[in-house]
N, C-alpha and C positions, 0 to 999 in steps of 0.2 A: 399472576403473570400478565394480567392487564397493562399491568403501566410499564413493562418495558414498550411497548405500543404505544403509550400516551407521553414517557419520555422521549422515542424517537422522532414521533410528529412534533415535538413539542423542538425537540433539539436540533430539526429541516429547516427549520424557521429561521436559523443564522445563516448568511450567507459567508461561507469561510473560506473562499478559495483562496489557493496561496498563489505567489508570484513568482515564476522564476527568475525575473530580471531585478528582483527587488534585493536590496544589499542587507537588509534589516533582517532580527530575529522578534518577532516573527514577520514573516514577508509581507504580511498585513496586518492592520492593527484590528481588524475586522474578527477577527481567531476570538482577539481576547474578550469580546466581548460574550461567545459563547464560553469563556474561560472564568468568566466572570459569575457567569451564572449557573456553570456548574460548581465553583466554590461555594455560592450560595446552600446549594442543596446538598452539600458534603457540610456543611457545619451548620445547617439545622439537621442534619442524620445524626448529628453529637462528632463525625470525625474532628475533635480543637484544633489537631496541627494544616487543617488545607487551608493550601493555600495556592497560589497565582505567583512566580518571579517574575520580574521585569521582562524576559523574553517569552512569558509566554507557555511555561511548565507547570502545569499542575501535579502537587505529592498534595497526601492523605495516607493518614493509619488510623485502619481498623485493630484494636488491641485484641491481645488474648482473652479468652476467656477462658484458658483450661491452665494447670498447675505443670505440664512434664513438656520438656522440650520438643518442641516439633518445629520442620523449619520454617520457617517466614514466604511469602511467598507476593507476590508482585502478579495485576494485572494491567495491562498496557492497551493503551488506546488512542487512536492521533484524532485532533478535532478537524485539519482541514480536510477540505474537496481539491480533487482534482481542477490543476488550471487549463484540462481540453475540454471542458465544460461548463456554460453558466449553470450556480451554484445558489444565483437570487433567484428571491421568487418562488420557491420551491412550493408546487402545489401536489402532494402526495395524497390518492385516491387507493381506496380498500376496494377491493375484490373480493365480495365474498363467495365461497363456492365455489371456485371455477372451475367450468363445465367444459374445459381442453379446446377450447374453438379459439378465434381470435380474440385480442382486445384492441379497441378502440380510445388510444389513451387521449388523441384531440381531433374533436369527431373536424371542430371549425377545418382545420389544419390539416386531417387527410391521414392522421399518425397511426399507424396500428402496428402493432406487437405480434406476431403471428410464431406458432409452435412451427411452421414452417421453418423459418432460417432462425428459434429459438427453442430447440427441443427439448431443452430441458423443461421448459414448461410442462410436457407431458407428466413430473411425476406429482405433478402439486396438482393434479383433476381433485377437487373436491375443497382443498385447502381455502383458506382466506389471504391476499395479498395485497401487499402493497406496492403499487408503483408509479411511476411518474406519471405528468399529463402531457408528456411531449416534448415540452418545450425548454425542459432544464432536468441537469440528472437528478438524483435524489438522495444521493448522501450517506444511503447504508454503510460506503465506504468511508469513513467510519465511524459514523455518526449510529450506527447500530451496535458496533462493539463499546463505544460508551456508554446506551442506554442499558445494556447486556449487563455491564460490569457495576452500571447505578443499581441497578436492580438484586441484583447480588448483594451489595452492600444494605440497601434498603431489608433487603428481607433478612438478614443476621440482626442487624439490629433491631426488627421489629420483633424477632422470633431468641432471644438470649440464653435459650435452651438449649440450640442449636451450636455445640462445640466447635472451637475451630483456634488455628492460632493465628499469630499476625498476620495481617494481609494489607498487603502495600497498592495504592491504586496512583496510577500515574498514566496523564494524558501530554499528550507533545502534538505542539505545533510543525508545520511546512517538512512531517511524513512525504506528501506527494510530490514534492519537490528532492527528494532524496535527501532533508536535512532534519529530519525528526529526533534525530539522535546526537545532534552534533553537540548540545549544549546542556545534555541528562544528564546529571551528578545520578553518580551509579554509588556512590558512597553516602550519601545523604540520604538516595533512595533506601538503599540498606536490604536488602532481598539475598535470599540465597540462592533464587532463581524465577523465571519470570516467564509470563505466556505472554503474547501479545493476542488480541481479539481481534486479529485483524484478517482472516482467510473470506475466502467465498462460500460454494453450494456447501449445505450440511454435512457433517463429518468430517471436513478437512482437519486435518492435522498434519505440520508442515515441519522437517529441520534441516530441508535441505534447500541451498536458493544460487541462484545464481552468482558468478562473482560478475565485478559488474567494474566499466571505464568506461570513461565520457570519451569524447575525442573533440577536437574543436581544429579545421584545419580553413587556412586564408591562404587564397590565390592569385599571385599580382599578372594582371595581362596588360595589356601596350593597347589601345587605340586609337587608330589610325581611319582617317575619313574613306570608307568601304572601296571609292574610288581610284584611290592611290591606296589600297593597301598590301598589294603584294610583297612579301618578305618581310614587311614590315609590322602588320598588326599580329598581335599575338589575343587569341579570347581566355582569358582565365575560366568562362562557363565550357569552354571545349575543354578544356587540361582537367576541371573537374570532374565531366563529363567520363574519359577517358580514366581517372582515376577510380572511378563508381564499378567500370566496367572492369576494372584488373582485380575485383572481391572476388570471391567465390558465388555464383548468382543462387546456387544450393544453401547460402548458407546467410539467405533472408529470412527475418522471421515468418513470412509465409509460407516459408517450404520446412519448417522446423517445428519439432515438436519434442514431447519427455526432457529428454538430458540433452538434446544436439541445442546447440550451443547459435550465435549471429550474430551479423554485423546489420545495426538498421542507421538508414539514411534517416537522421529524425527531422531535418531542416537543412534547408539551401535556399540561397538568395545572391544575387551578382548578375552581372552587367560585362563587358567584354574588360573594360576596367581591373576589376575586383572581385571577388564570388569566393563566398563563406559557406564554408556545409561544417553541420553537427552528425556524428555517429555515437551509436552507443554498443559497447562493442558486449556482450556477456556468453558465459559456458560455466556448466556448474563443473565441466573440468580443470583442477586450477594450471598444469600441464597445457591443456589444448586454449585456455584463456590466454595462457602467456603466446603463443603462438600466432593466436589471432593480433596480437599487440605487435608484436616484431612483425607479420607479415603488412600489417598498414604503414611502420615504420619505414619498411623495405620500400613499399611501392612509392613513400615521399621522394625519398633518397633515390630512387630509378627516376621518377618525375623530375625532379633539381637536378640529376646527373642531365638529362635530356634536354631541360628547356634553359637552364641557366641554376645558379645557385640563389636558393632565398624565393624562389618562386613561388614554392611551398611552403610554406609554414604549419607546421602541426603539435599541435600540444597533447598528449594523450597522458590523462587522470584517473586513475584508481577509485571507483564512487564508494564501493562497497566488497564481501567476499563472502565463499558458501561456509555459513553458520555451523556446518556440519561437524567439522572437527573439535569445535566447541563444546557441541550437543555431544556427539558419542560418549565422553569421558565420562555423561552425567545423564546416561541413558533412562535413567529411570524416571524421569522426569517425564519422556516420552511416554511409556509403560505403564504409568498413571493413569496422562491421560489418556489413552486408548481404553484401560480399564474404567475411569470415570463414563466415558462414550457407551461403551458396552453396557455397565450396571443402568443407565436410564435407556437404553432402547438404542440408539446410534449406531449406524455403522462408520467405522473409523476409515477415513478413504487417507490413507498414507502416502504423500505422492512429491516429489520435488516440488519448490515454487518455481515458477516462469517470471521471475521477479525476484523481489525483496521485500525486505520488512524492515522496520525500528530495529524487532529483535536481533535482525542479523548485526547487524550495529552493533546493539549493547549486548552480545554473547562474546564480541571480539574486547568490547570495555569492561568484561569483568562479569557481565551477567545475564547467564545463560538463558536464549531465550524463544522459545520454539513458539508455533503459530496456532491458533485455535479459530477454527468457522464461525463468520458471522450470522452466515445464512444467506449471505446475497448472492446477486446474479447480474452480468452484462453490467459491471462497473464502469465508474467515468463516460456514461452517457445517457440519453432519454431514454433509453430501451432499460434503464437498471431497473430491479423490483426484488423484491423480500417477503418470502411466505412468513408468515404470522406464527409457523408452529417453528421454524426453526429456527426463528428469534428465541422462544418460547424453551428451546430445547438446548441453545448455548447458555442461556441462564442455568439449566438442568446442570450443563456438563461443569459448568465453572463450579456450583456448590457442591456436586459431587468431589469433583478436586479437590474441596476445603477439606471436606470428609473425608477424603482416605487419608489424605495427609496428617488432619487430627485424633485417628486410629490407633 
């Protein structure tokens, strides 16, 4: 179990954040070169067929080793980092023992982690961690479901007594940009069903997520010298403004939580000129999702009735949808693994995502695909960190999977 630990350190060391303003697959070419090097060590493991495509997709097959039909099954993992974070540089420091007080991730710097505003920490008193030094995230997301699933693959192949049947392993680029899946040959892949290793604190297990639209709306205003601008200036940042305020103020992601659904301002920028704001609008109900879409429609449309026609401009895009109806049809999949969690110690914390996955993607392209815990914690920032045992223990949960399924 060591070297899921010595491949994670090992695999912090890419800097992979992705871009969102970038037109290319992958958003960086920086991805591939951790894609590069996990090819490497899928075809000295013996996998022949890994490989890297041109955008950035990593397949491998691990073959059968048993004679009676069992199905195939796929794990999933994205190489980049988030881009609300630098992702160089990464200096990842072990905790061992921790004794429930503070940590002091850069003493220079003043950074400290405290179970105050991070409670979770309280249940890792004693464990071994790993976490950042402050000054850039660390990567578990999910750069720890790769090492999880390498490690997996390592040990069937170093252990060939250990039964199991095909296992498909597949990594994708610009996940945290919402485009991990756009360019997954789910036929190539070949899987009759598929985890992704991509959740948080231990025991998650995920099939429900949010459905999920961008919004992108542009504001024309008039500028007129402050002086003389009676009846004449018009502020596009005021109409924005005024637009912001006709949401539901209940129905920010701050004031929300489980299944209640929002609308978040994710960026604004403008001048009396011009002023562009991004929303993203999600509810894992697909009913009250669609509602929220028509009520930002409505409030355009009252905006352009009001200031002039074409004032507004609003593009509202569909990113993603909740996986769920996918997943029921093929429950058992589910059922698995809560019993794979259970047979090594875990407890299975079952819970909506606040988000999305790959997998919600590729259950809607054909292949079904629920979420399994990496073991991390406070993603996409200097605060993230990852106990050692439940790195240790999604390795557990994934070979348990192989195993019931090759039963």
């Amino acid at each position: 179990m060591d070297k899921v630990v010595e491949r994670f350190l090992e695999y912090v060391k890419f800097d992979t954040k992705s871009d969102p303003s970038s037109e290319t697959c992958p958003s960086t070419l920086k991805q591939k070169d951790l894609g590069e090097y996990i090819v490497k060590e899928l075809l000295e493991l013996g996998l022949k067929d890994a490989n890297m495509d041109e955008n950035g997709y990593i397949m491998a097959t691990l073959p059968s080793n048993i004679d009676k039909d069992v199905p195939t099954i796929g794990f999933i993992a994205h190489m980049d980092t988030s881009p609300d974070f630098s992702g160089k540089n990464v200096k990842p420091q072990i905790v061992k023992n921790y004794d429930g007080g503070d940590l002091v991730l850069n003493k220079e710097q003043n950074i400290v982690m405290s179970p105050k505003e991070f409670p979770d920490l309280k249940a890792y008193v004693g464990e071994d961690l790993i976490t950042t030094d402050g000054t850039t995230l660390l990567g578990a997301d999910n750069k720890a479901g790769i090492a999880e699933i390498m490690s997996v693959v390592e040990f069937l192949v170093l252990n060939p007594d250990i039964k199991h049947g095909t296992i498909k392993i597949g990594f994708t680029p610009d996940e945290e940009i919402g485009r991990g899946a756009n360019l997954f040959d789910v036929e190539k892949f070949n899987a009759d069903f598929g985890y992704t290793i991509d959740g948080a604190q231990i025991g998650e297990l995920e099939y429900e997520n949010f459905n999920a639209a961008g919004v992108k709306i542009k504001i024309k205003g008039r500028n007129v010298h402050p002086g003389t601008a009676k009846n004449k200036m018009v502020s596009s940042m005021l109409i924005a403004m005024e637009l912001n305020s006709m949401l539901p103020p209940q129905e920010r992601p701050e004031h929300t939580e489980g299944y209640e659904g929002f609308f978040h301002l994710a960026n604004m920028k403008g001048d009396v000129e011009e002023t562009s704001l991004q929303y993203i609008i999600r509810d894992h109900s697909t009913e009250l999702f669609e509602k929220k879409k028509q009520m930002m429609a409505e409030i355009v449309k009252l905006l352009n009735f009001k200031y002039g026609e074409e004032t507004v401009q609003c593009e509202i895009k569909d990113s993603y949808f909740n996986m769920k109806e996918k997943i029921v049809p093929v429950i058992d999949i589910i059922h698995k693994a809560k019993q794979a969690m259970e047979e090594v110690g875990v407890t299975p914390i079952i819970k909506p995502i606040r988000g999305g996955t790959d997998g919600a993607r590729l259950s809607f392209m054909g292949l079904p695909c629920p979420n399994i815990f990496t073991g991390g914690h406070n993603f996409h920032g200097r605060f993230e960190y990852i106990p050692v045992n439940s790195m240790n223990k999604a390795v557990e949960v994934i070979l348990k999977i192989v195993e019931i399924y090759s039963r």
